[in-house]
N, C-alpha and C positions, 0 to 999 in steps of 0.2 A: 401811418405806421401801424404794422400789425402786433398785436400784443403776444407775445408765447404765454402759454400756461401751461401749468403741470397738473398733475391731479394725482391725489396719494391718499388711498384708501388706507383708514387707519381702526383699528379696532383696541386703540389707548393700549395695547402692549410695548413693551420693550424693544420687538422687534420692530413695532410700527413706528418708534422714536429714534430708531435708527434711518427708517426709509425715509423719515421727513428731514432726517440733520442732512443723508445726501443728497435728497431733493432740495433744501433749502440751498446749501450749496451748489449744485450744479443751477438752479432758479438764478442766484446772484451771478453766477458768473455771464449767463446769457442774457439777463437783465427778464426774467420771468416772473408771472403772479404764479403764486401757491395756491392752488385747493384742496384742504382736506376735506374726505368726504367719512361719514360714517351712516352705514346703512343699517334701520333697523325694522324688526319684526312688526311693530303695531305703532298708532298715532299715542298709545300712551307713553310711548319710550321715548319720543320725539323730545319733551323737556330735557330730561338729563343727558338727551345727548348732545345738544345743542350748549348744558352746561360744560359737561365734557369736554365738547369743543373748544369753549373758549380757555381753558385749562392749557390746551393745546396750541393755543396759538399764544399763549402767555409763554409758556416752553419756548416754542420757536421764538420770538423776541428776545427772550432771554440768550437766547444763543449767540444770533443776529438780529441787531436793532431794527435792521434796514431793509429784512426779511419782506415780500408784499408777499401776504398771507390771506387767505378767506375761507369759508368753515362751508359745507351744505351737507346738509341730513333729509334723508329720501328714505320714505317707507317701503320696504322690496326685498331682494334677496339680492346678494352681490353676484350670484351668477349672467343675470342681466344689467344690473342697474349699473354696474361700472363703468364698461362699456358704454350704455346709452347716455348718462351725466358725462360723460368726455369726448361723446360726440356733441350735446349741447351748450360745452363751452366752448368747444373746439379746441380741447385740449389737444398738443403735441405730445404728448409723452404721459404714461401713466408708470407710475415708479410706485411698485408695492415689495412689503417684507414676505418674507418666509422663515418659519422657524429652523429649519434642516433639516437633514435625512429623517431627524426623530421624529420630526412635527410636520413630513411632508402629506401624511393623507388628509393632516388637518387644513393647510397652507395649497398646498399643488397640488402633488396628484391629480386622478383622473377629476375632480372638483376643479383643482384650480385651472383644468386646460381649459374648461368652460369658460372662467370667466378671459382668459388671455383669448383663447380662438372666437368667440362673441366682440369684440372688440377689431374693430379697426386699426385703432392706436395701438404704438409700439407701447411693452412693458421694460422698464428696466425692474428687476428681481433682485431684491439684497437679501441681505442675511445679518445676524444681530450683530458678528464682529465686524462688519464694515466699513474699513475707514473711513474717519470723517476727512473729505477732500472735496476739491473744487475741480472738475474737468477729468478729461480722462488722457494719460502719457501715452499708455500704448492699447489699440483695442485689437484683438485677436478676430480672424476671422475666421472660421472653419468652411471652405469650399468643395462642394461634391459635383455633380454631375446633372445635378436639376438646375432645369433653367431659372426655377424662381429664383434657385439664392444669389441669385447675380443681383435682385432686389434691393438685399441687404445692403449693399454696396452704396446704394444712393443714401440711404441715413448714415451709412458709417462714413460716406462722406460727409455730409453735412456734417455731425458733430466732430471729427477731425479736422476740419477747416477751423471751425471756435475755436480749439482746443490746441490747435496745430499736434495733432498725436501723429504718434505714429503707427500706421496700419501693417500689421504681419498677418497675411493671408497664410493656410495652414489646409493640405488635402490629401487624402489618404495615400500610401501607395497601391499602385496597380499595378497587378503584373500582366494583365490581359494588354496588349497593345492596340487595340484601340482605342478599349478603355481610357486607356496612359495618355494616349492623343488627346480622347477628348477633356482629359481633366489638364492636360497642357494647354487646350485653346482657352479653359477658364479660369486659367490661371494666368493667361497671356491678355485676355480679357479684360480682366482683374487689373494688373498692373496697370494697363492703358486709360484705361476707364480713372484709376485714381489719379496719375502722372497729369490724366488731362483736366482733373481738379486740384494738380499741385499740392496733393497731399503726398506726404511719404510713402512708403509700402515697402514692403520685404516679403518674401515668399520662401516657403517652408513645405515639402512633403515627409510624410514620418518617412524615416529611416530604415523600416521595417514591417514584414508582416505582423497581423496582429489586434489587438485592441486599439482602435482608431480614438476612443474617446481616450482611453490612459494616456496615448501620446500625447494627446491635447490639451488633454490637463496638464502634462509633465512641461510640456513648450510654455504653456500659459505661464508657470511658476519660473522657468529659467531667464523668462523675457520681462519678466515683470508686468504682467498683464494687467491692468484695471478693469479691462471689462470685453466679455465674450459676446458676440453675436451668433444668434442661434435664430432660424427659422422654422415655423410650421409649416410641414408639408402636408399635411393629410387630417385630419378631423380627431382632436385631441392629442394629439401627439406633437412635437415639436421638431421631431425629425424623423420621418416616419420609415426610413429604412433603416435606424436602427434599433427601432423602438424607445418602450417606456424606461427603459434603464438610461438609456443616453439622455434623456432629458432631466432626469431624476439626477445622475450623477454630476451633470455639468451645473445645475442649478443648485445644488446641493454641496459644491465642489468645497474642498477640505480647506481652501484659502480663502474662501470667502471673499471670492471675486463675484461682483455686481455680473448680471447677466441679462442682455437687452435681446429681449421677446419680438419676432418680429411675425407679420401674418403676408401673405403674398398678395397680393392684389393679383387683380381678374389681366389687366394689363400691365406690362413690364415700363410703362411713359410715366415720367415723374405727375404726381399730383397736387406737390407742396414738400414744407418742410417739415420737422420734426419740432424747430425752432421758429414755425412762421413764414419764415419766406424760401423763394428755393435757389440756389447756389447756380 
């Protein structure tokens, strides 16, 4: 049996005890170990943060009893070391907070793309008002015209199988007809591809010329979204044709919907799960 693990960068803020209460829940529902990790500057910080730590995993208990939880403190900088400790546990999933719009140069921003694009592993990205929940009902998926984000597809399957969600695929309109074609064949793609993992789906193009992220958001909130998938296309950037605002805005989003980071692999063939093993 392979074990899933999470890994959740925590720097003992408010937001960080948000990112572990949904990590701890979504961990129980897939039956996953917790590691929090906290990175610091010198060998002398290393005690208190290891007290720190267990502070932290007292918290988590205290939530859920049943929580499997474990602590690691690495001397570095979080723009590497996140990354590299969740390649070395072979974490599935790295689930970290962000303050919001206000505290995004501190949190995201051109910093945080480092640490999410240095990483292999998917992000899921909360925010402090986040509900506490277990699994996700419905996951939005925003599809363009790049072959990678067909990518996304295979974790948003995977975790909508757990979770039995339901998937609404969501892509711009286009008036160029080609264009239109080809965002029909991946959208037709799209459906097939889930249909033939027996997960649900539903397909949405905006209704209109225009700002492609506002309708996005606006869909997210009328469908009841839990969680957004968003891919990196290009070298800091999460969606590189529309730039730093689009990523800024969706991650930052005013409902404080979870947003799962994805990064393209070199080949489109599945290479594993999210959760361990692959569907």
């Amino acid at each position: 049996m392979i074990i899933k693990k999470f890994l959740v960068p925590t720097d003992f803020t408010e937001v960080a005890h948000t990112a572990m209460i949904h990590a701890a829940d979504l961990a129980k529902s897939v039956e996953a170990e917790l590691y929090l990790l906290n990175i610091v500057e010198s060998k002398d910080d290393l005690d208190k943060a290891n007290k720190k730590l267990e502070e932290e995993i007292e918290f988590l208990r205290r939530y859920d009893e049943d929580v499997n939880v474990k602590s690691i403190t690495r001397v570095g900088n979080i723009f590497e070391d996140i990354g590299d400790v969740a390649a070395e546990i072979d974490a599935g999933l790295i689930i970290m907070g962000t303050h919001g719009a206000s505290g995004w140069q501190k949190v995201t921003g051109s910093y945080a793309m480092k640490v999410i694009t240095n990483s292999k592993v998917p992000f899921i990205v909360t925010q402090k008002g986040t509900e506490k929940k277990s699994g996700y009902d419905k996951i939005l998926v925003p599809l363009d015209l790049h072959n990678e984000t067909k990518q996304k597809l295979e974790i948003v399957a995977d975790m909508a199988k757990y979770f039995d969600s339901e998937v609404h695929i969501v892509t711009p309109k286009e008036s160029d007809e080609f264009l239109r074609n080809k965002l029909n064949g991946n959208i037709a793609y799209a459906k097939k591809y889930l249909a033939d993992k027996h997960v649900k789906c539903a397909a949405h193009i905006a209704d209109k010329s225009g700002d492609f992220v506002d309708q996005l958001l606006d869909l997210a909130g009328e469908i009841g979204a839990d969680l957004i998938t968003i891919m990196n296309l290009q070298r800091n950037s999460l969606m590189g044709m529309l730039g730093a605002r689009y990523e800024q805005q969706i991650i930052t989003n005013e409902d404080q919907i979870p947003v799962l980071c994805v990064n393209p692999r070199e080949t489109t063939s599945a290479t594993g799960s999210v959760f361990g093993n692959t569907i």
